[in-house]
N, C-alpha and C positions, 0 to 999 in steps of 0.2 A: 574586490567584488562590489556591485553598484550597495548602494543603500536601500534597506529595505524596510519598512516601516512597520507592513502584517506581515499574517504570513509565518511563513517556519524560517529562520534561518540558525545554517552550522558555520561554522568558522576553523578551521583549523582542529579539524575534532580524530582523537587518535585513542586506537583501543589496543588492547596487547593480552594475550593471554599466557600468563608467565609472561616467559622470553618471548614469543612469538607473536610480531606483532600485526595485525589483524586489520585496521586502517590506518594510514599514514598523513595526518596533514589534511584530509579530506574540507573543503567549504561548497556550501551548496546555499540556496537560497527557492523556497517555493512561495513568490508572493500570493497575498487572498486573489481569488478565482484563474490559477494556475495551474499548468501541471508539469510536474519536474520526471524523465525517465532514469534509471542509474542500470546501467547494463554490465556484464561482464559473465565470464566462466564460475564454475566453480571453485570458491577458495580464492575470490579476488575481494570480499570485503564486502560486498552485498548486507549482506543479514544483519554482519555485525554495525553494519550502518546504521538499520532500522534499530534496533536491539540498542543502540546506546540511547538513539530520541526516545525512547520508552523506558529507559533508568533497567532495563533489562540483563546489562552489562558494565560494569565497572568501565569509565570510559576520563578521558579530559577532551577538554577543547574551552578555547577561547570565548565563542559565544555558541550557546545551545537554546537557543527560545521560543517559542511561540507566540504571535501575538502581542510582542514587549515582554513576556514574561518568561524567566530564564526558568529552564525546566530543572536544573538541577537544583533551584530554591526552594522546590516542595517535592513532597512523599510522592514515589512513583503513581501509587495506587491515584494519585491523585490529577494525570498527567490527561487521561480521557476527559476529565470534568472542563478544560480549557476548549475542547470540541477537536481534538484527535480522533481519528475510529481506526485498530489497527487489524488486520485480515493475515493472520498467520503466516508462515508456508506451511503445505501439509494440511490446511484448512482448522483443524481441531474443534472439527464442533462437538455436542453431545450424544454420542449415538445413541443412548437410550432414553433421551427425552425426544417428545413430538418436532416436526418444527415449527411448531407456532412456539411452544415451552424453548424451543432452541433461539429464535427471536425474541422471546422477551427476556432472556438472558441478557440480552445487547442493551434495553432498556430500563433498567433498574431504577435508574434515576426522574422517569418518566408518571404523568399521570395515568390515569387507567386510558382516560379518551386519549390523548397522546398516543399512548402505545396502540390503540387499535387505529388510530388515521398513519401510524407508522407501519403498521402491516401489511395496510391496505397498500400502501408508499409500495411494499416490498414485493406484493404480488404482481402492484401492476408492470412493474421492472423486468422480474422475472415469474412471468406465468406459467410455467413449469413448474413452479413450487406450489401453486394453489389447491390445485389436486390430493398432492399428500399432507395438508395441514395438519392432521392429525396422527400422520407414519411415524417414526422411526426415522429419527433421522440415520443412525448409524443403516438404515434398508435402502437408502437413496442411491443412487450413481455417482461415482465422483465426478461430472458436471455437476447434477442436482447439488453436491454434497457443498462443492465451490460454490454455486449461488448461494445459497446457505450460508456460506461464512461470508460471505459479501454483504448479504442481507443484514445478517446478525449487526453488524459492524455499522451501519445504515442506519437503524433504530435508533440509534443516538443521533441523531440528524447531526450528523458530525460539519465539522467546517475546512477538515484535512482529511477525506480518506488516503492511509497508509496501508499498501496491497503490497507482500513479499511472494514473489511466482506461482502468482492466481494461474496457469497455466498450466504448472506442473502436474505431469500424468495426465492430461484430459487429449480428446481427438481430437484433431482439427477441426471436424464441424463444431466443436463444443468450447475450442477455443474460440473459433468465430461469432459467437454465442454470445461470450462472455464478453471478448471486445466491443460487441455490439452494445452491449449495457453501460460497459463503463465509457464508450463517447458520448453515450447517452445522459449518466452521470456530467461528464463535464460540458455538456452542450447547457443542462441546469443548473452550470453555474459551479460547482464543486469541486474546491483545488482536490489535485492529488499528485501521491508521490509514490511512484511504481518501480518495485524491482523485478528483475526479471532478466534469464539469461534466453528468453527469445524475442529479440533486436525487431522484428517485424509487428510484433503486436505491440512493442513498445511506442514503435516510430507510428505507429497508425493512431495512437490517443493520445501522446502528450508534446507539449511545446516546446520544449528542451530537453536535453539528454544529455551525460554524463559518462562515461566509460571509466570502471574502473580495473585493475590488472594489480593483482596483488599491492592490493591496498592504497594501491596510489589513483589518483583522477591522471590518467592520462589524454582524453579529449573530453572537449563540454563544449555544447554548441546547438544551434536549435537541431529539431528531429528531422526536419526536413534537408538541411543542410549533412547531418551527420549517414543520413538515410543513403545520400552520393559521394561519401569518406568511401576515399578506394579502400584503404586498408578495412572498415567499418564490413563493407559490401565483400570485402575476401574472409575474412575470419570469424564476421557475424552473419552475413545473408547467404554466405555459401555462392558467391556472383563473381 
């Protein structure tokens, strides 16, 4: 794998739960103002991907770092502070705090002025959310529910957003929605690293892509290139 100076990179990173092992050998690299896709079915390695960069899962590998800095040498809790922002699957926000109280959960670390020019950040993103700043968030739509945890995740003016199937469950128009924001995101500059088992939203925002099939990296290659992978176009675009 080339050398890479910022940035995330994994190397040879393998998870198992018990017997069953879960990533195989995996290396990836997202240089600063990047973006890396990892695609696959369910139960091919995805999450547990994300889940190790965040000490979330019992995991090994050769190098795990960010930014020079090997992640597994400090406390989890302490892996955001390097400028990660991680966007669940499933979104997990707080349904019975507001969303503005649901966004400043993202910023804790934040001055007061800070967190309200981070807000302002979040509504002009997603203006759909400005309307209910004072709702429920658990009352919003799951689009609204996704910008929300996107948002949340944002506040920290992160330097790697990590998205696990910001997709999932939402309608088409709502997934176009969403893609809309995060080119948006990375036209600002802002590496990220996207999983996700729909190959079309993937291939429309980031640089390179990854396939993984039970745990193994079986293609990597840019998005565009991977985008005209016969096998890619038969078993992920339905072509």
């Amino acid at each position: 794998m080339t050398t890479v100076t910022g940035g995330l990179v994994v190397r040879n990173l393998n998870v198992a739960y018990g017997r069953v092992v879960a990533v195989r050998g995996v290396s990836f690299s997202v240089p600063e103002g990047s973006s890396l896709g990892i695609i696959g079915a369910n139960g091919a390695g995805k999450s547990s991907t994300l889940k190790a960069i965040f000490r979330l899962v019992e995991a090994s590998a050769e190098t795990l770092q960010f930014q020079g800095v090997s992640l597994r040498s400090i406390p989890a809790h302490r892996v955001v502070t390097l400028g990660i922002a991680y966007v669940p699957e499933g979104r997990r926000i707080f349904p019975g705090l507001s969303v503005r109280k649901n966004l400043m959960m993202g910023a804790y670390r934040l001055s007061w002025r800070r967190i309200a020019d981070r807000i302002e950040h979040v509504y002009d993103l997603f203006s759909a959310l400005e309307p209910f700043d004072n709702a429920l968030g658990g009352g919003l739509s799951g689009g609204q529910q996704q910008m929300l945890a996107i948002g949340r995740a944002l506040m920290s003016a992160p330097r790697l957003l990590v998205l696990d199937e910001p997709s999932m469950g939402l309608a088409p128009v709502l997934i176009d929605e969403i893609a809309s924001s995060l080119r948006r995101l990375r036209e600002d500059g802002v590496s990220m690293l996207l999983v996700e088992q729909n190959a079309k939203l993937t291939f429309g925002i980031t640089d390179r892509c990854l396939v993984l099939e039970n745990g193994n990296v079986v293609k990597e290659d840019s998005s565009a290139a991977l985008r005209e992978d016969a096998d890619v176009r038969r078993i992920y675009l339905g072509i």
